[in-house]
C-alpha positions as CSV (number, residue, x, y, z in Angstrom):
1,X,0.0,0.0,0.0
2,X,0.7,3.9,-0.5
3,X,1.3,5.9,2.7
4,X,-1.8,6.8,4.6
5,X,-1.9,10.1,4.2
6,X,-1.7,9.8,0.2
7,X,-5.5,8.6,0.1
8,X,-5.1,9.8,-4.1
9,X,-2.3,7.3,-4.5
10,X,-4.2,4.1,-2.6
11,X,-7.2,5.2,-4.7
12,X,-5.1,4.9,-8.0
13,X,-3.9,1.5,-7.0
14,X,-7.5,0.3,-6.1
15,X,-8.6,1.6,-9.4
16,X,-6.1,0.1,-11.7
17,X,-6.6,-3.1,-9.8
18,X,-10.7,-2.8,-10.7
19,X,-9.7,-2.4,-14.5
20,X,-7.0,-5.3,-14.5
21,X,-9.7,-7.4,-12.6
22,X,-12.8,-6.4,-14.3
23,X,-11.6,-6.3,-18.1
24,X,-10.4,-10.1,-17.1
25,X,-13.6,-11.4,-15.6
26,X,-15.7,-9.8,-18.8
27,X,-13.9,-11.9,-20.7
28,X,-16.2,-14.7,-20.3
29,X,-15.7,-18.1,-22.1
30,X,-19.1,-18.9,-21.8
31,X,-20.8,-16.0,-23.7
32,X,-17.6,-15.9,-26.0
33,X,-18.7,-19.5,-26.6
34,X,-21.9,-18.3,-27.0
35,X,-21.4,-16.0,-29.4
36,X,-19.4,-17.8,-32.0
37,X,-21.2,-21.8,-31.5
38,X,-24.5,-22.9,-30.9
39,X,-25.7,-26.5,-30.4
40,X,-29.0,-27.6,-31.5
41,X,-29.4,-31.1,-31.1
42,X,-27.1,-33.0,-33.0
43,X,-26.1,-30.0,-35.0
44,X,-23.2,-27.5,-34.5
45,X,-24.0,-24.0,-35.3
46,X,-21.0,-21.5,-36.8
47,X,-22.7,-18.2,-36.0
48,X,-20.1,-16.5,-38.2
49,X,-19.5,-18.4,-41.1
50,X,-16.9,-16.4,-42.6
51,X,-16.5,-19.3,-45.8
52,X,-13.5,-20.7,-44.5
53,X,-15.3,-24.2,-43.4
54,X,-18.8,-25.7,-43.2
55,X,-21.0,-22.8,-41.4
56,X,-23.3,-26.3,-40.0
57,X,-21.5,-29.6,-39.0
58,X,-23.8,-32.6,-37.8
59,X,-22.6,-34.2,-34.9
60,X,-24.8,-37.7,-36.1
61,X,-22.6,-38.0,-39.0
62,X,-19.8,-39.2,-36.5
63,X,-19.7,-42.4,-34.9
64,X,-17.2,-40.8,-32.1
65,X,-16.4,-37.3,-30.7
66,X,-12.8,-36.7,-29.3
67,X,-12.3,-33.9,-27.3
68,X,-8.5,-32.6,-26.6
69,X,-8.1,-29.4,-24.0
70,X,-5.3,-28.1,-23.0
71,X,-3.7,-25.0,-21.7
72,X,-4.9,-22.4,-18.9
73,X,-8.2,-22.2,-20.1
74,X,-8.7,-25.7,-20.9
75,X,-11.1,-26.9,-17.7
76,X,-13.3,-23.9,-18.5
77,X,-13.5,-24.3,-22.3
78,X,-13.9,-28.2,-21.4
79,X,-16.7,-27.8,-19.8
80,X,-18.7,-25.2,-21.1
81,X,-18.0,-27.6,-24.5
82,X,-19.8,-30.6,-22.7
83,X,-22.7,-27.9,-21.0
84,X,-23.8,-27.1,-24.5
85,X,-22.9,-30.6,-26.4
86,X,-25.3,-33.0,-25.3
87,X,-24.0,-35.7,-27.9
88,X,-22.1,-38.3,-25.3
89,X,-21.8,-41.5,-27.7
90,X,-18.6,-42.1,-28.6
91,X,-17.1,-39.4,-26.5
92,X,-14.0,-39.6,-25.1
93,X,-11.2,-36.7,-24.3
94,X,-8.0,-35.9,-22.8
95,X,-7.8,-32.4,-20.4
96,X,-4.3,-31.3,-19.6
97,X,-4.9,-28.0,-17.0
98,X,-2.9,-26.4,-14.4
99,X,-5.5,-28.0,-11.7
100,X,-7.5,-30.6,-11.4
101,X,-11.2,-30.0,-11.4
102,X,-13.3,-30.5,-8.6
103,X,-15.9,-32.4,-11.1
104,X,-14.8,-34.5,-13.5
105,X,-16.9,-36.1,-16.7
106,X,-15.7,-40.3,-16.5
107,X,-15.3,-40.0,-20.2
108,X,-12.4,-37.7,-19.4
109,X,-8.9,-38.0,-18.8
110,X,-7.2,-35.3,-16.8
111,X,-4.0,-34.5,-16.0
112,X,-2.3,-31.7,-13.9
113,X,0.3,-30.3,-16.4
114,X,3.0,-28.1,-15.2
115,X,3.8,-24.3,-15.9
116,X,6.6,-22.9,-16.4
117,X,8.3,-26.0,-17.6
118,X,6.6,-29.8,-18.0
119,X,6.5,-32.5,-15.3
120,X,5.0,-35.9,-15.3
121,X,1.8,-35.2,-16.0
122,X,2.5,-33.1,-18.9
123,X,4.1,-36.3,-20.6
124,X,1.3,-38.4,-19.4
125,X,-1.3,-36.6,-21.1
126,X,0.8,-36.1,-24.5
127,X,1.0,-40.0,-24.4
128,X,-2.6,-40.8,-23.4
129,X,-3.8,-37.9,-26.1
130,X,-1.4,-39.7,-28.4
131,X,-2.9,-43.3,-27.6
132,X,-6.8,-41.8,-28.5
133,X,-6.1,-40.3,-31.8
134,X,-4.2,-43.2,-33.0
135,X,-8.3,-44.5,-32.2
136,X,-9.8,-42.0,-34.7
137,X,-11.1,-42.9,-38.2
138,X,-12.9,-40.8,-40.9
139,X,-15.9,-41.6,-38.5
140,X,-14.3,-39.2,-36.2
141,X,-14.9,-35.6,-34.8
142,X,-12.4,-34.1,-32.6
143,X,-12.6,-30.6,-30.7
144,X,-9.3,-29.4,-29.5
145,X,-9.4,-27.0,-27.2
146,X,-6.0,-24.6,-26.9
147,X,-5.5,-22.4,-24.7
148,X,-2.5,-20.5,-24.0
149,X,0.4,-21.9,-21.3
150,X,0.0,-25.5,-23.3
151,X,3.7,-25.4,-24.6
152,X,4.7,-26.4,-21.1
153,X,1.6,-28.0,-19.4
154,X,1.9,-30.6,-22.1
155,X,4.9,-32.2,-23.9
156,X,6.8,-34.8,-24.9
157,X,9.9,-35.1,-26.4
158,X,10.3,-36.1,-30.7
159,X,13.2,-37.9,-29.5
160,X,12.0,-40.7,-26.7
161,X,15.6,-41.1,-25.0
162,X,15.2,-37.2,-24.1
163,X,14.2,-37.4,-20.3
164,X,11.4,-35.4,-18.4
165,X,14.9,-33.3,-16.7
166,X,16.6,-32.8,-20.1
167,X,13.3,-31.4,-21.1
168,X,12.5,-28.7,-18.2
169,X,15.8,-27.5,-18.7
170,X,15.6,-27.1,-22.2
171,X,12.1,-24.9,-21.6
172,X,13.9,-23.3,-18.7
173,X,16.9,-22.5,-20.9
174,X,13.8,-21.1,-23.7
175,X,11.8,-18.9,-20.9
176,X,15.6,-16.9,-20.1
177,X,16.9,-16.6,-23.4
178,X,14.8,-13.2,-24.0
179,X,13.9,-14.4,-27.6
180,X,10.3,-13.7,-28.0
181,X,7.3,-16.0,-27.8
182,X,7.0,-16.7,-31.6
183,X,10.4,-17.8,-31.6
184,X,10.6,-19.6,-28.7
185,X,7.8,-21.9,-29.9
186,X,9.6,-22.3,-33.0
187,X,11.9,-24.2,-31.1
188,X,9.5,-26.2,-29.0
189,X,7.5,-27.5,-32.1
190,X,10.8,-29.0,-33.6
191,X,11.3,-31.0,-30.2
192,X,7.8,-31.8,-29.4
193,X,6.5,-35.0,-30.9
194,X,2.7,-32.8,-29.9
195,X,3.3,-29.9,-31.2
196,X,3.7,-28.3,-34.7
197,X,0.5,-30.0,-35.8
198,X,1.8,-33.3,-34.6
199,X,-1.8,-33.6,-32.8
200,X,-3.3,-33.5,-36.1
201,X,-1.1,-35.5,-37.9
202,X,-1.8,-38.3,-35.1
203,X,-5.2,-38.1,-36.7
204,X,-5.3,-37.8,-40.6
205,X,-8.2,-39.0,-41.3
206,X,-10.5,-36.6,-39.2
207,X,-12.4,-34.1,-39.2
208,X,-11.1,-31.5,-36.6
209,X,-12.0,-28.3,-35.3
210,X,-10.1,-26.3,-33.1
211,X,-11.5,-23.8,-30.9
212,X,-9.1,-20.8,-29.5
213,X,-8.2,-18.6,-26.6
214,X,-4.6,-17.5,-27.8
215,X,-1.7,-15.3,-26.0
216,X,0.1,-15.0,-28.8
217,X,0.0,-12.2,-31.5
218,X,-2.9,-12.9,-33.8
219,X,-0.7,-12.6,-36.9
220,X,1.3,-15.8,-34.9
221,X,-1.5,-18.4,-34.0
222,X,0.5,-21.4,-34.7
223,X,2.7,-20.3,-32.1
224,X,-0.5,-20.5,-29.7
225,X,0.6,-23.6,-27.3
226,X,2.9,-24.2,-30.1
227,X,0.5,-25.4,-32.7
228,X,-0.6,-28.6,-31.7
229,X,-3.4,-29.0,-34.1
230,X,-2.1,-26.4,-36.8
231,X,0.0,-26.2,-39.8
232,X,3.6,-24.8,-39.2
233,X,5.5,-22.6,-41.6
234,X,9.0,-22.9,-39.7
235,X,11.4,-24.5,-41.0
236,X,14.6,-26.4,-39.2
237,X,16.8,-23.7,-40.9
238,X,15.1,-21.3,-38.9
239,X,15.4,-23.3,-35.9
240,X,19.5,-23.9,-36.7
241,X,19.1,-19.4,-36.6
242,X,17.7,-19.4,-33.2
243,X,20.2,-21.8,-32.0
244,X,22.8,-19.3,-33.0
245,X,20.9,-15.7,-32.3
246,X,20.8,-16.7,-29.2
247,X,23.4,-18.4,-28.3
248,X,21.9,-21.8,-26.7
249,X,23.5,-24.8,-28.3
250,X,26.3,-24.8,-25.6
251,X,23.8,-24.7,-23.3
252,X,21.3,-26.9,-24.2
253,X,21.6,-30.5,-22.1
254,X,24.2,-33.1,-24.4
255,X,21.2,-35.1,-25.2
256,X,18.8,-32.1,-26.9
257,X,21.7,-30.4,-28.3
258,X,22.5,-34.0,-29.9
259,X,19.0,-34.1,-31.1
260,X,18.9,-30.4,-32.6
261,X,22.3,-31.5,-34.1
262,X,20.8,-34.3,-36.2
263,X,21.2,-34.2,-40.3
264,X,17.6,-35.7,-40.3
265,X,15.7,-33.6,-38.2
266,X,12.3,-33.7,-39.4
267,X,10.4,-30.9,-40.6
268,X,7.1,-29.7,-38.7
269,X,4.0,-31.0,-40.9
270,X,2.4,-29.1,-43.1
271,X,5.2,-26.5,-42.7
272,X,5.2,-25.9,-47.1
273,X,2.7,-23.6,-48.5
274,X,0.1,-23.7,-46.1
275,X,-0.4,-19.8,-45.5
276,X,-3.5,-18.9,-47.6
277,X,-3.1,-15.7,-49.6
278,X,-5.2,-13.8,-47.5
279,X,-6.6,-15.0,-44.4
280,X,-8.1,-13.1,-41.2
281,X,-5.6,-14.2,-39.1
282,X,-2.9,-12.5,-41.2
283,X,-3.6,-9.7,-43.0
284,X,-1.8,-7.7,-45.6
285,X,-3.3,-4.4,-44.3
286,X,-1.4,-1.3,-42.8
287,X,-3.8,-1.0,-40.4
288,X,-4.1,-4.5,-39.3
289,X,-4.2,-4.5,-35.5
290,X,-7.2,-1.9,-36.0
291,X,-8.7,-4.3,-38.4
292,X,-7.9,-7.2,-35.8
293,X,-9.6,-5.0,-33.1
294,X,-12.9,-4.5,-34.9
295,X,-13.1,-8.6,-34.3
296,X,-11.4,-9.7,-37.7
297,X,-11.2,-12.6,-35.5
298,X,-13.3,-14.6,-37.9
299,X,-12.6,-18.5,-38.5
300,X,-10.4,-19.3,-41.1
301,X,-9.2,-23.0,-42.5
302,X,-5.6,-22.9,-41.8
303,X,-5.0,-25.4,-44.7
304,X,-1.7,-27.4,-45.6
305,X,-0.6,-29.1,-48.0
306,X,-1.4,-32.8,-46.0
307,X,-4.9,-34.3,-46.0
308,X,-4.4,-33.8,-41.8
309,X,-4.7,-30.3,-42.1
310,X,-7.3,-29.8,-45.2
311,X,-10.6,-29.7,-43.8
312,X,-9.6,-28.3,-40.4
313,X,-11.5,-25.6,-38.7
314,X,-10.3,-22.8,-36.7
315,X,-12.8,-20.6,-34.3
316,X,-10.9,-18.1,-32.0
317,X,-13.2,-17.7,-29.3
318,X,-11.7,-14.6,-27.4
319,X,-8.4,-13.1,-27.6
320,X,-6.0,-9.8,-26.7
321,X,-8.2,-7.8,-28.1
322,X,-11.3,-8.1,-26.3
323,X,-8.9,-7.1,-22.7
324,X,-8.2,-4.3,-24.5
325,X,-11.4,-3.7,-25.4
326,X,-13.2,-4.1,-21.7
327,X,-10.5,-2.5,-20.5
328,X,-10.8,0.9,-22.1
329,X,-14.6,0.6,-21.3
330,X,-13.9,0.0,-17.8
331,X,-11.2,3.3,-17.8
332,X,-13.6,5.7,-19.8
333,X,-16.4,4.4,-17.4
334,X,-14.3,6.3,-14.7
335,X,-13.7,9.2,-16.8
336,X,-9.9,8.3,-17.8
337,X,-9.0,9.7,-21.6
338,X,-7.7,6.6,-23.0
339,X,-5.3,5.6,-25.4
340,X,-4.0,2.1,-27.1
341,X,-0.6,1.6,-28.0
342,X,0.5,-2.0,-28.1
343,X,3.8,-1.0,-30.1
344,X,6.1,-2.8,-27.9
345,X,4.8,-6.3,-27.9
346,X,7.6,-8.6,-27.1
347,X,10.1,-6.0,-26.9
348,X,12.9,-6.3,-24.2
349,X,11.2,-5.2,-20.4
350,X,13.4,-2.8,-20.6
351,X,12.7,-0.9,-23.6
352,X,9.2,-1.1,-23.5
353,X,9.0,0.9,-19.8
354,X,11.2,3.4,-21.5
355,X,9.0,3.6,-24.4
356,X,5.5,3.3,-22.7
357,X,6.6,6.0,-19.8
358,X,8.0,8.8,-22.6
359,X,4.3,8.0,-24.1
360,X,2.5,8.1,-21.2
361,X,4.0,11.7,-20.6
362,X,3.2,13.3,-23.9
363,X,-0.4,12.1,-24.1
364,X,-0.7,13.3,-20.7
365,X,0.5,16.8,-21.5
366,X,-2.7,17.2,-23.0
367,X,-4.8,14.6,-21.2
368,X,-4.4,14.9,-17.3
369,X,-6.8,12.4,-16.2
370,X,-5.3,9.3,-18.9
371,X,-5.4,5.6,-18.7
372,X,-2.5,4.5,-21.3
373,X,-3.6,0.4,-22.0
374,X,-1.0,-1.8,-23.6
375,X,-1.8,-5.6,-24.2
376,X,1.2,-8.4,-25.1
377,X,4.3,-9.5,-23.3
378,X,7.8,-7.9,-22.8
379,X,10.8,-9.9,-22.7
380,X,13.3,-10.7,-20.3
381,X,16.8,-12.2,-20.8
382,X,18.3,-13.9,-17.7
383,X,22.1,-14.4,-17.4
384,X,21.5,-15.9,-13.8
385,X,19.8,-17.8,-11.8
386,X,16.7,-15.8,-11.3
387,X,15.0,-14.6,-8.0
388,X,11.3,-14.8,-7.6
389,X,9.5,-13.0,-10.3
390,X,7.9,-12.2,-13.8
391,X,8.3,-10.1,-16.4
392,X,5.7,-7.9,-15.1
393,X,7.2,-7.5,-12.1
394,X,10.6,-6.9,-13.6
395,X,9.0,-3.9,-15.8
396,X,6.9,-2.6,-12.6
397,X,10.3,-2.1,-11.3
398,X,11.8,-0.5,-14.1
399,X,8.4,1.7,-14.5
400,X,9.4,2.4,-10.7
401,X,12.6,4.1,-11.6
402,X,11.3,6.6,-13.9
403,X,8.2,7.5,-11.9
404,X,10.4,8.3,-8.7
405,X,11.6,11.6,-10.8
406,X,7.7,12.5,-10.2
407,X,7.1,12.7,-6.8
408,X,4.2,14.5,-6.2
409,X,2.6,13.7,-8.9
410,X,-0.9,11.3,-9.5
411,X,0.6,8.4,-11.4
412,X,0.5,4.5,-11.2
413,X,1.7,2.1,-13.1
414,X,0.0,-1.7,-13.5
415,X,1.0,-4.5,-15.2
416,X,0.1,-8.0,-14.7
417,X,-1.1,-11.2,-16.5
418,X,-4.3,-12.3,-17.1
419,X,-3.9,-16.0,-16.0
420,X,-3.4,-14.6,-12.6
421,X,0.7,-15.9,-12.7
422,X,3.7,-13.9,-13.5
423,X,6.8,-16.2,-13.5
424,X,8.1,-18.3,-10.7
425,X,5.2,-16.6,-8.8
426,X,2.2,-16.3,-7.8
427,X,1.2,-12.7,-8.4
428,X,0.0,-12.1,-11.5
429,X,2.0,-8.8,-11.4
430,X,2.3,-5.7,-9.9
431,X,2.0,-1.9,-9.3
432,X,3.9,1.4,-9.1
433,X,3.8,4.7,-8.3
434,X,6.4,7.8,-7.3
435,X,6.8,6.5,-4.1
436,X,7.6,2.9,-4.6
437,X,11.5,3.4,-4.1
438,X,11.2,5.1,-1.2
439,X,9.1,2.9,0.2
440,X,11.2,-0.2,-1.0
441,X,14.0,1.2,0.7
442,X,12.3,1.9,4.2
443,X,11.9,-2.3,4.1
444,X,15.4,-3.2,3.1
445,X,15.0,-3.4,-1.0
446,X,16.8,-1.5,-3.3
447,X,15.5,-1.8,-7.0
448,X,18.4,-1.5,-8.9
449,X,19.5,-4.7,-7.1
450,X,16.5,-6.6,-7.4
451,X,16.0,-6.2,-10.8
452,X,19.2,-7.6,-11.8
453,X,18.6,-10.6,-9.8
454,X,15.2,-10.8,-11.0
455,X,13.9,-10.8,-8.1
456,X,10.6,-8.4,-7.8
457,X,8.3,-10.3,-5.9
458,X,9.7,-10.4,-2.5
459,X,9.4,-6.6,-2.9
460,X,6.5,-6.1,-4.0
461,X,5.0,-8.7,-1.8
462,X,6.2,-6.6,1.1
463,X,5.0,-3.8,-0.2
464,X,1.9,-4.4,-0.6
465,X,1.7,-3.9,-3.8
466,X,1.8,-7.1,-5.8
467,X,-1.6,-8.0,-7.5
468,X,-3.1,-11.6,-6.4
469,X,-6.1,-13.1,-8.3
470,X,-5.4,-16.6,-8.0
471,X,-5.6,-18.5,-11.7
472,X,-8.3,-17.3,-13.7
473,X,-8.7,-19.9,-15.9
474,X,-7.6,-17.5,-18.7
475,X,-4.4,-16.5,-21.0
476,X,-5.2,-13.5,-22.9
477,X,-1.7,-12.5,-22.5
478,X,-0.8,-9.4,-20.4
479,X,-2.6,-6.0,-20.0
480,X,-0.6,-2.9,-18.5
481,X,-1.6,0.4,-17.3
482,X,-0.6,3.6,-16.7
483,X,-3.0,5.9,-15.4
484,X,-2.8,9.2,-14.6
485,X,-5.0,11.9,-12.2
486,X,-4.4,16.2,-12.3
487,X,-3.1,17.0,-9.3
């Protein structure tokens, strides 16, 4: 908390926190759902057919369903699936969450994946989804369900003498090497014997249909959970690239690097030709992320050149976007000006705080009483071993430096992630203001130090000042705001 005198300050804090809170709670997976499927007996519904695959698809017309979630939204997603899908011959399903579910359908198998890196049950349920698609025929219908966070809640190594250590250490390795997001993935799909569309491949012959909560850039949706059930356009020369940008073959574990060394390592499915030559997921357009905002979130048929991939459908059900979008509702709602800018996705931490704070400042020359909203993820490269934190903590902290030249002044600074967990943590972020320093310092913490050790959390924790939800069964990715009040 602020100092008791500085009501203004705690009142700033209280109302970023409602914003952060109530632009993730209106994203509802039920009415998103809702508002892009609809069940009628035996029938499924597309409410906006957008061309790209069968508008109607007639649930009778299979002898069994399959239904694969996984990610931080997968128990949610499962669920409201089987609410609205009354169809229960010939189901059968693997969920792969971050809990386990107090309720539990007996046609399910669930498993407790881990996050940040894989454990046993994130190999479990790659082998037991692995095991039920081998099952499916052209009489088959499965539903995956991806959500993001899956890239580490489930795995299993291409190469089966690659242990479950080998592999945390090669995510571990992925998470500190401050490459961003799409490239990280990149990597993971060429290990993963699940990923890159390997799920699909596991079943050629049917008829799939993936619905989508992604926290990756829209423009990047195979990179969402690392593309289990989609087409991938990387290539192993690109992966050879990463290796060297970033300087992680030496470090990789002797038998991943062996693997990543081989002259036959296979090529991700589907990985020639797939991209359409105009789709709503990528488009050509200047003005794309406006065009993306106004919901060009429509389905599209991700198609590749295998039969896997040809008939496949793609619905995203929410993503980035619609934070943003109850976000600013929430901030105008309380009389903020509001701005977007979401330039500095998956920029360096650092970088984006010093870009986002000289923006804040010129907007609120003319704007006094601003809420600056940015949605994506900042990057963080780790040359240690790291403290306890995020990389929403670590650009809280670097926010905090800046705003300490403002003492005075009516500003906070908020960011956070919408699954609830930032890091090794369990805050889902944190907040700032002019007088976080000197308040850090008064308990013992002097930034500059913790933020090269990566360690933010104890600080922020003792401050106060750390923002707690608890998972939210979402991954929208990250949403961070800068608000300011006249004084």
């Amino acid at each position: 908390m602020t100092p008791v005198g500085d009501i203004v300050l705690d009142s700033l804090h209280s109302t970023a926190t409602k914003i952060f809170t109530g632009a993730v709670a209106a994203c509802n997976i039920e009415s998103a759902f809702d508002r892009r499927i609809r069940f009628e007996g035996d029938t499924m519904h597309r409410l906006i057919p957008d061309g790209s695959g069968p508008a109607t698809i007639n649930l009778s017309s299979y002898k069994r369903i399959f239904v694969v979630a996984l990610g931080k939204a997968a128990g949610p997603m499962l669920e409201t699936l089987l609410n609205r899908m009354k169809r229960r011959q010939g189901l059968r399903g693997v969920c792969c969450w971050n809990q386990l579910p107090k309720s539990r359908n007996w046609r399910i198998r669930y498993f407790e994946g881990g996050h940040p890196v894989p454990n046993e049950d994130s190999f479990a349920a790659a082998r037991a989804t692995l095991a039920l698609l081998k099952k499916a025929k052209k009489d088959t219908l499965i539903f995956f369900l991806i959500s993001g966070g899956g890239s580490a809640m489930f795995d299993l190594p291409l190469d089966p003498q690659i242990t479950l250590d080998d592999t945390v250490a090669f995510h571990q390795l992925l998470l500190g090497s401050g490459a961003p997001i799409s490239e990280v993935n990149t990597l993971r799909k060429h290990f993963s014997a699940v990923k890159g569309g390997r799920l699909a491949m596991a079943a050629p012959e049917a008829a799939k249909v993936s619905l989508l909560l992604p926290d990756v850039p829209l423009r990047s949706l195979d990179a969402l959970s690392s593309g289990p059930s989609s087409p991938d356009h990387s290539t192993v020369a690109e992966v050879r690239e990463l290796l060297a940008k970033y300087e992680l073959a030496e470090k990789l574990p002797s038998s991943v690097r062996a693997f990543f060394e081989r002259g036959d390592l296979p090529e991700s499915p589907g990985n020639k030709g797939w991209l359409p030559s105009y789709s709503p997921f990528f488009p050509r357009l200047p003005k794309a992320e406006a065009a993306l905002a106004r919901r060009v979130t429509a389905a599209a048929t991700m198609s590749g050149e295998d039969e896997a991939f040809r008939d496949s459908v793609f619905e995203i059900l929410l993503s980035s976007h619609d934070l943003v979008e109850n976000a600013r509702a929430l901030a105008e709602k309380a009389g903020y000006y509001t701005a977007v800018d979401n330039s500095c996705d998956d920029w360096d931490y650092a970088d984006a705080a010093r870009y986002l704070m000289e923006r804040f400042h010129s907007l609120r020359a003319a704007h006094p009483r601003l809420c600056l909203i940015s949605v994506g993820e900042v990057t963080v490269k780790i040359d240690r071993t790291p403290g306890a934190g995020g990389r929403n903590q670590q650009f809280v902290m670097a926010c905090a430096l800046e705003l300490e030249q403002h003492l005075g002044e009516r500003l906070t600074v908020l960011s956070a992630g919408s699954d609830g967990i930032d890091g090794n943590t369990r805050s889902a972020g944190a907040i700032a203001d002019p007088t976080t320093v000197a308040r850090a310092h008064t308990f013992g913490f002097h930034l500059k130090e913790s933020l090269a050790a990566f360690n933010a959390c104890p600080m922020f924790t003792a401050l106060g000042d750390a923002v707690v939800t608890g998972p939210t069964g979402h991954n929208l990715r990250d949403l961070r705001l800068l608000i300011a009040e006249p004084d």
